[in-house]
N, C-alpha and C positions, 0 to 999 in steps of 0.2 A: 588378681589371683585370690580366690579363697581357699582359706584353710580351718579348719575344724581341729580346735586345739581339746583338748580333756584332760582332767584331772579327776584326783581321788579315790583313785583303785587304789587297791592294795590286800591288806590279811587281814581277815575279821573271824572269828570263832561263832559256829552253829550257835542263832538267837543273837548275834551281836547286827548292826548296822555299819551301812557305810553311804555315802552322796557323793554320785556324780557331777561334774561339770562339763558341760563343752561350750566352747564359747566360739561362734563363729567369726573369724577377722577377713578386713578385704573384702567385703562382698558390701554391693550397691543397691541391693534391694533383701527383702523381706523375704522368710522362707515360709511356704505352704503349710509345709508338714514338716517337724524337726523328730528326730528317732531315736531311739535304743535298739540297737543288736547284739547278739551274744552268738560266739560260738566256742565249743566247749570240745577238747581232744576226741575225734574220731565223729564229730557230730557236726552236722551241716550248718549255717548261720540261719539265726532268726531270730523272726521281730521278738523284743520283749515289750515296748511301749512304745507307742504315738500322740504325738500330738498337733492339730492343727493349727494354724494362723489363730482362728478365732477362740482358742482353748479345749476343741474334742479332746478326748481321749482314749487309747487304746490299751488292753492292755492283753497277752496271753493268758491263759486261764491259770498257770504254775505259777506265776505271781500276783495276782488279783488280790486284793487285801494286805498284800505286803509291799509293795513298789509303788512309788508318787511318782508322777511325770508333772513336768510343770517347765513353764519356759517364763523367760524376761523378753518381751519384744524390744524392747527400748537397748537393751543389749547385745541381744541375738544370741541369747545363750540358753540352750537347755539342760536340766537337771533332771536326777534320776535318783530318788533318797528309796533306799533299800532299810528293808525293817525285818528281824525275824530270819535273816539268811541262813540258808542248808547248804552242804556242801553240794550239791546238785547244780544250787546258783555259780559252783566258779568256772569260769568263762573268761575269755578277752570278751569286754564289751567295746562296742565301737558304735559313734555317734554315727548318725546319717541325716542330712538336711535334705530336701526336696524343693525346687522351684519350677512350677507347672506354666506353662502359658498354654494359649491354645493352638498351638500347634506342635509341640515340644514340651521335654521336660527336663531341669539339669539337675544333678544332682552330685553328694560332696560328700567323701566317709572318711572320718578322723584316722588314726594310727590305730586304735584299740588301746585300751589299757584295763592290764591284768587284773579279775580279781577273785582270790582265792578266800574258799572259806571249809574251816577245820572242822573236823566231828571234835 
């Protein structure tokens, strides 16, 4: 069984930071593409960052300059270090890992966890 654990949400004040963690446990193999989603009261979910196996990256345009995506393969853990937050960013974010074969694809989304930010 895999499970996608997360930390580090929480209240941060407009211009403050805060670093995600997920950390994948349980799982026997190597994820494709590990993620960032956000969804935000009365707003549909979406990507904020991606990342590949090999280190791509993704990111939407409303955080570009201010969000790092970056993973530990050797752990299976991705992070998500937020810089410069607006209250626009609070959202449940919730991780998402990806495992493609060629004929299929699985995939795994954490619990979400809260993160609000104050004017």
């Amino acid at each position: 069984q895999v499970q996608l654990v997360e930390s580090g949400g929480g209240l941060a004040q407009a211009g403050g930071s805060l670093r995600l963690s997920c950390a994948a446990s349980g799982s026997i193999f190597s994820f494709d593409a590990m993620e960032w989603y956000r969804q935000a009261p009365g707003k549909q979910r979406e990507l904020v960052a991606s990342i590949s196996s090999g280190g791509s990256t993704y990111y939407r345009d409303s955080v570009k300059g201010r969000f790092t995506i970056s993973r530990d393969n050797a752990k299976n853990t991705v992070y998500l270090k937020m810089n410069r937050l607006k209250p626009e960013d609070t959202a449940v974010y919730y991780c998402h890992a990806v495992k493609q074969t060629v004929v299929t694809s699985y995939d795994y989304w954490g619990q979400g966890t809260q993160v609000t930010v104050s004017s």
